[in-house]
MDTraj code that builds the backbone (N, CA, C; nanometers):
import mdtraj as md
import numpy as np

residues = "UNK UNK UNK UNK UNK UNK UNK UNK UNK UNK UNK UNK UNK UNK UNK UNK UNK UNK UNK UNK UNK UNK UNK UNK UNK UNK UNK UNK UNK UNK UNK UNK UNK UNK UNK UNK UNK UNK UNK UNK UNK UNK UNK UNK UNK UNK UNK UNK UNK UNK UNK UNK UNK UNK UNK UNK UNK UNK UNK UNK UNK UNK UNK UNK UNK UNK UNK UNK UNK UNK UNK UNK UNK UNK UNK UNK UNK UNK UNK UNK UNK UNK UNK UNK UNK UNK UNK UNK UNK UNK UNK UNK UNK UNK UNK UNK UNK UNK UNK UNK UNK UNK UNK UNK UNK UNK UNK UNK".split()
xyz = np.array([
    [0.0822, -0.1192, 0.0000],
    [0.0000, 0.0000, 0.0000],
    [0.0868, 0.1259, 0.0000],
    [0.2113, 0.1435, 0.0673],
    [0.3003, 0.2462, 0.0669],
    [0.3370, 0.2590, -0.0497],
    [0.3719, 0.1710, -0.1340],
    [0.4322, 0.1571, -0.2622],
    [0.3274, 0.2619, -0.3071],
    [0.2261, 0.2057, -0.3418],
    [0.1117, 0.2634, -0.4278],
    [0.0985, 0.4657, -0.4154],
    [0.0783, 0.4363, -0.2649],
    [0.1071, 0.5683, -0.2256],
    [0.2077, 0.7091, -0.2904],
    [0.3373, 0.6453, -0.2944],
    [0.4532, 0.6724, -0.3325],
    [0.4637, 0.7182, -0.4732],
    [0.4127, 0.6584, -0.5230],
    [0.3611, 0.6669, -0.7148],
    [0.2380, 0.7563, -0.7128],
    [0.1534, 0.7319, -0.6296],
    [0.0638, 0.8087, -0.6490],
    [0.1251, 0.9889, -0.6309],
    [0.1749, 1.0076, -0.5666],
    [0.2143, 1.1549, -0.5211],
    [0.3748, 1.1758, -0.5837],
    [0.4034, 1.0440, -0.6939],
    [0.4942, 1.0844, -0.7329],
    [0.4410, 1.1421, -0.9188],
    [0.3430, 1.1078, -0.9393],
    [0.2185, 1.0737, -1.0596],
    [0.1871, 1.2654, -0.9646],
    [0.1701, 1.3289, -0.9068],
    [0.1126, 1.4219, -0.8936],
    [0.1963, 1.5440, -0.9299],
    [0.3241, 1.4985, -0.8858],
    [0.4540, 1.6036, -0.8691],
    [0.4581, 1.6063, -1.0694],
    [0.4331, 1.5126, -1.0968],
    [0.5088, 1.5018, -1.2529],
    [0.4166, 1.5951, -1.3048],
    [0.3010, 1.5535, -1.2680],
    [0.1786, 1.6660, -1.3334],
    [0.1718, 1.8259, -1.3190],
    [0.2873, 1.8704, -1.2258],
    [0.2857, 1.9872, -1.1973],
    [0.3961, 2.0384, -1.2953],
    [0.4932, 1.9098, -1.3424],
    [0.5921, 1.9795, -1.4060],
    [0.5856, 2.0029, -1.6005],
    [0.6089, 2.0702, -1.5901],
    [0.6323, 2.1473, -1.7448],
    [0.7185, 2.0790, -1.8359],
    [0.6692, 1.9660, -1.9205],
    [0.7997, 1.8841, -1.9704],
    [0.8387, 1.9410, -2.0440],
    [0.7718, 2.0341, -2.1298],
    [0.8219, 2.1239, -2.2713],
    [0.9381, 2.2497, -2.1967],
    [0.9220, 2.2556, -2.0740],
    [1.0318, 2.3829, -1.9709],
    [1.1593, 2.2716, -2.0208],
    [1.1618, 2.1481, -1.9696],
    [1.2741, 2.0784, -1.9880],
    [1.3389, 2.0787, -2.0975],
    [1.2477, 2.0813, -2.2505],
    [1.2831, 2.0391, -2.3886],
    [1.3499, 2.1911, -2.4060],
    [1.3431, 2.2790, -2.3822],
    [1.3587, 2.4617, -2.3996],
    [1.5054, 2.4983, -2.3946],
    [1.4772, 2.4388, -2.1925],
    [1.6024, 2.4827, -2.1780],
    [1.7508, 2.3420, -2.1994],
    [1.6873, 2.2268, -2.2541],
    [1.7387, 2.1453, -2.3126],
    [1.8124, 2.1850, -2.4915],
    [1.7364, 2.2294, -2.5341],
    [1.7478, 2.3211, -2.6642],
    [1.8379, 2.4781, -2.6090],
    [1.8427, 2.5030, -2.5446],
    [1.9221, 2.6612, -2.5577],
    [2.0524, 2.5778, -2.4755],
    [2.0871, 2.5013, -2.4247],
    [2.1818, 2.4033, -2.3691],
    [2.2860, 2.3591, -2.4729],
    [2.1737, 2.3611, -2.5768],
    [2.2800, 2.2709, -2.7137],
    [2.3122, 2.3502, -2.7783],
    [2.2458, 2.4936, -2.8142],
    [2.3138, 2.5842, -2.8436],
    [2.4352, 2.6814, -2.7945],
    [2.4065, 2.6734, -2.6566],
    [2.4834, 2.7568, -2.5541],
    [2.6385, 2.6838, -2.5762],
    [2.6395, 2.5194, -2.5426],
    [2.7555, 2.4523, -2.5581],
    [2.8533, 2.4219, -2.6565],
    [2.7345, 2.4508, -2.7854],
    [2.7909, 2.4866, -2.9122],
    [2.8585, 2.5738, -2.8967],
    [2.8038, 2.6602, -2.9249],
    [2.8629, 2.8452, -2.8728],
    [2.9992, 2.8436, -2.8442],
    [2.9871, 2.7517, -2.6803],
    [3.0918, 2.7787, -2.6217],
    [3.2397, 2.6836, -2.7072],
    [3.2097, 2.5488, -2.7255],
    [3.3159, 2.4939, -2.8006],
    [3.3448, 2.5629, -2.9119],
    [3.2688, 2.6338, -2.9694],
    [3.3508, 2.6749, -3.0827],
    [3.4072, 2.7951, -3.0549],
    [3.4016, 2.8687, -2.9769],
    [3.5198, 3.0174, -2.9283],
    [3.6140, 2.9168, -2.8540],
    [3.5867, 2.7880, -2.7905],
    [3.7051, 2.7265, -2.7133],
    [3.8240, 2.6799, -2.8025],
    [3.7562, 2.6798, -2.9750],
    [3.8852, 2.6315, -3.0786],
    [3.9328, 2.7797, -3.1167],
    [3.9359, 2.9009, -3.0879],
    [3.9607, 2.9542, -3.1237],
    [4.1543, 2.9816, -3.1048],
    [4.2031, 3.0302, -3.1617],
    [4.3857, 3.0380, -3.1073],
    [4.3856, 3.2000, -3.0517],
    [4.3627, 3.1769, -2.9076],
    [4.3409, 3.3155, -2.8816],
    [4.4453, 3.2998, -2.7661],
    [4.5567, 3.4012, -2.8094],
    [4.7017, 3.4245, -2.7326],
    [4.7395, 3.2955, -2.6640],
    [4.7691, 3.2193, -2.8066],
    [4.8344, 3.0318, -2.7709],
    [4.9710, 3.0569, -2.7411],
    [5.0115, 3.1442, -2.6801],
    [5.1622, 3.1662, -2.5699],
    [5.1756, 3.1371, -2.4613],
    [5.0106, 3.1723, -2.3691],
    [4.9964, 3.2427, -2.2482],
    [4.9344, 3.0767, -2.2194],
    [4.9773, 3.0412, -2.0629],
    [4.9192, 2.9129, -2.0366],
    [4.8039, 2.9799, -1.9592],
    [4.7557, 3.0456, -1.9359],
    [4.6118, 3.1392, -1.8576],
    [4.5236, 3.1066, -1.9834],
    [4.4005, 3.0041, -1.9272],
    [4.2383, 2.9658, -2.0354],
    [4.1908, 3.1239, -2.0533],
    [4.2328, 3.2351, -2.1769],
    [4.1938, 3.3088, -2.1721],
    [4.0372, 3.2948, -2.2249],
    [4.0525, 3.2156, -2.2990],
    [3.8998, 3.1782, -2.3454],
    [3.8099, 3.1221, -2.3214],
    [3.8361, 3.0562, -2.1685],
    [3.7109, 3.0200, -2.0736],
    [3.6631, 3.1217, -1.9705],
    [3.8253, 3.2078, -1.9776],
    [3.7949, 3.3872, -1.9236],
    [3.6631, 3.4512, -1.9931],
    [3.7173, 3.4342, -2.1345],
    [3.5874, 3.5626, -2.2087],
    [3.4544, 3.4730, -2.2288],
    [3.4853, 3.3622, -2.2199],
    [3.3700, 3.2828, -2.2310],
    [3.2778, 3.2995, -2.0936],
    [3.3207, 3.2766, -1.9854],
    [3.2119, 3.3166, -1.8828],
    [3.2474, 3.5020, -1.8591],
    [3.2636, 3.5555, -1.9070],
    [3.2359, 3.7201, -1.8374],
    [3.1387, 3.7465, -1.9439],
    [3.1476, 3.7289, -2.0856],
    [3.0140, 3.7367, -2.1945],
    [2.9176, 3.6589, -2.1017],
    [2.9192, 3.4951, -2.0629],
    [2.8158, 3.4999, -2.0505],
    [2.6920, 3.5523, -1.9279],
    [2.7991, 3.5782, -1.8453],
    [2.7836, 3.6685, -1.6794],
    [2.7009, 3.7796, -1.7562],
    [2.7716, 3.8799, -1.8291],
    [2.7008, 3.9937, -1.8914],
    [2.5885, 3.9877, -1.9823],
    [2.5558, 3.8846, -2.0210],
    [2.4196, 3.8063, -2.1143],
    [2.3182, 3.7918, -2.0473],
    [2.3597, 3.6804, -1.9325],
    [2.2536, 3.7016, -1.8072],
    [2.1537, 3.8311, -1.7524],
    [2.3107, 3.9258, -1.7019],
    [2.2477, 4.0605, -1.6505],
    [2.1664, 4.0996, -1.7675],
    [2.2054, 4.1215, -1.8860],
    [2.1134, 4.1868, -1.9966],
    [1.9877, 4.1145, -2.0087],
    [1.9866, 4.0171, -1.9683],
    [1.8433, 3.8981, -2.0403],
    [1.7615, 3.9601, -1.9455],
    [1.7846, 3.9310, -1.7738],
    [1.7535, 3.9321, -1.6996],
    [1.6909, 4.0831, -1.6430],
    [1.7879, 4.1899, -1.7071],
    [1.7301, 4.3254, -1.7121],
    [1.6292, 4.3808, -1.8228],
    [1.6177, 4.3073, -1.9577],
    [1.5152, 4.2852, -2.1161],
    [1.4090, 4.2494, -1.9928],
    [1.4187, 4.1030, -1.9529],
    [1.3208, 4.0424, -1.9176],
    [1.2189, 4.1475, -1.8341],
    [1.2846, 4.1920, -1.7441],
    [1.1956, 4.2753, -1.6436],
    [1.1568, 4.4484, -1.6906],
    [1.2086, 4.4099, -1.7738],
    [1.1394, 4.6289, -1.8673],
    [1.0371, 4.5659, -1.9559],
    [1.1045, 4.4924, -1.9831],
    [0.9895, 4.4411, -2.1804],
    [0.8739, 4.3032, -2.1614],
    [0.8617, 4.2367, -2.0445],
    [0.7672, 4.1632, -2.0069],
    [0.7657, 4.0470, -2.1196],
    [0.9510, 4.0347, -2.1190],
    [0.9409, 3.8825, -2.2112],
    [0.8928, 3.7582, -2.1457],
    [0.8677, 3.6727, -2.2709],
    [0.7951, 3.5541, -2.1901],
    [0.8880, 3.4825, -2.1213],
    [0.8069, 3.4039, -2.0381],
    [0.8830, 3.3180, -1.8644],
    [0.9531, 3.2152, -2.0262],
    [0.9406, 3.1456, -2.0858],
    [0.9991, 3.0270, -2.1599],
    [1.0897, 3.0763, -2.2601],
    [1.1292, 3.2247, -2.2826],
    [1.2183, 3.2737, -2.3354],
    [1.2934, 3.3275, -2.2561],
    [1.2919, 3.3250, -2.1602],
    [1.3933, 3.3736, -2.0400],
    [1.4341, 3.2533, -2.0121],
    [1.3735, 3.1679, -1.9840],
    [1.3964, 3.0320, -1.9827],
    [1.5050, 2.9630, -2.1192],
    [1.4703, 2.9820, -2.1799],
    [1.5672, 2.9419, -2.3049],
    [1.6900, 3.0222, -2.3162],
    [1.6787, 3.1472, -2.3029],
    [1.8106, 3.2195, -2.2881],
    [1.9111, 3.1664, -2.1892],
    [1.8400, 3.2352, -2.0672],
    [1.9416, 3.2430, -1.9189],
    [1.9857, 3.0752, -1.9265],
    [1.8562, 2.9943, -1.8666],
    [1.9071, 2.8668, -1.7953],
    [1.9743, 2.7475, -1.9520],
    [1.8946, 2.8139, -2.0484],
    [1.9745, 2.7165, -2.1437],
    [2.1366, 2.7634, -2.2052],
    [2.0843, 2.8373, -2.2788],
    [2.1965, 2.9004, -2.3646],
    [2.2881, 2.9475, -2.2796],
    [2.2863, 3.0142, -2.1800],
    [2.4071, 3.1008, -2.1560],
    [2.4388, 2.9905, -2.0174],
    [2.3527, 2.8862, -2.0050],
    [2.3961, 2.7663, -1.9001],
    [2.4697, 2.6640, -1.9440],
    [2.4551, 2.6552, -2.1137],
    [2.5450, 2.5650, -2.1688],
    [2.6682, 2.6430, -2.2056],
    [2.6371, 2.7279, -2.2061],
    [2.7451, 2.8826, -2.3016],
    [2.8897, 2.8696, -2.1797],
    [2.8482, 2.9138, -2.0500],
    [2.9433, 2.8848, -1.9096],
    [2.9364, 2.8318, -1.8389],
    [3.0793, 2.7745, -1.7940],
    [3.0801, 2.6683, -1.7025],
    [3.1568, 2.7177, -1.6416],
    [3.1565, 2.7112, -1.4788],
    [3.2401, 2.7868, -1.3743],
    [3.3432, 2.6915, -1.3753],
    [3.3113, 2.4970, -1.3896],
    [3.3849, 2.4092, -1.3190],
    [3.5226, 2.4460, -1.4303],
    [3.4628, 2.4247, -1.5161],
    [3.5768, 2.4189, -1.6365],
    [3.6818, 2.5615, -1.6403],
    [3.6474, 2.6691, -1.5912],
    [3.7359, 2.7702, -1.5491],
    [3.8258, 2.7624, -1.4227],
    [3.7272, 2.6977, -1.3089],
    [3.8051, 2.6337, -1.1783],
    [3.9056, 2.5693, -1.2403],
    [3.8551, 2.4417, -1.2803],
    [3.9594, 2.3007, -1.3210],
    [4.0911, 2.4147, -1.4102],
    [4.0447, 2.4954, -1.4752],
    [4.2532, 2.5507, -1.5715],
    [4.2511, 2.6588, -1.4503],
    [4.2106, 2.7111, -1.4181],
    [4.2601, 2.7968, -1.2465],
    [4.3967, 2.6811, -1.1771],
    [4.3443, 2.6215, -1.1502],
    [4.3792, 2.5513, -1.0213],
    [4.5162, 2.4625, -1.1176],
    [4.4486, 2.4187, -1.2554],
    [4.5731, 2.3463, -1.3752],
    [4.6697, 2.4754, -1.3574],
    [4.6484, 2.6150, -1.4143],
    [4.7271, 2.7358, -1.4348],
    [4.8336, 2.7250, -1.3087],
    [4.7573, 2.6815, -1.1446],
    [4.8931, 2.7354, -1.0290],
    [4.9712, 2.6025, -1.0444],
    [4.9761, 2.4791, -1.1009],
    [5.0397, 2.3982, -1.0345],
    [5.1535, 2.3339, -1.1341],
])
top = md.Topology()
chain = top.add_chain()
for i, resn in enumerate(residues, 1):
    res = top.add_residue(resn, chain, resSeq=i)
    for name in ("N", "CA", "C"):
        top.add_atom(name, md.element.get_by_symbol(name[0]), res)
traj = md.Trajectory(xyz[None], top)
């Protein structure tokens, strides 16, 4: 009977969720990561052992955010295009870990 229970209120939670929110920001994800691998082939100052291009890669996308996020709230864009921007695109676009990981590669 717990079992049943369990499904049942797990059958409720699903119903609340937005599967097409998932497919969105699943889609601005694949673009964002695109994005980002291809400025990551770029030969930008191949002297310097400092990831300058996981540098410009997250401060664009830091500054994309603020802009989406400041559009969003003057111009009353829609919640699933804010959604596709911020959490997809510019979530696949930067990655903090991958700037940590050549940080921490850069001191040692």
């Amino acid at each position: 009977m717990r079992s049943a229970h369990l499904v049942f209120r797990l059958y409720l939670l699903l119903r609340r969720i937005d599967i097409l929110n998932f497919l969105i920001v699943g889609a601005g994800g694949f673009v964002g990561a695109a994005a980002r691998y291809g400025i990551s082939l770029l030969p930008l100052n191949e002297r310097s052992v400092f990831p300058v291009n996981t540098l410009i890669i997250n401060v664009v996308g830091a500054f994309a955010i603020g802009l989406i996020s400041t559009a969003a709230k003057h111009t009353g864009l829609d919640g699933r295009a804010v959604l596709f921007l911020k959490a997809g695109i510019c979530g696949g676009f930067t990655t903090f870990s991958t700037f940590a990981l050549e940080t921490v590669t850069l001191f040692e």
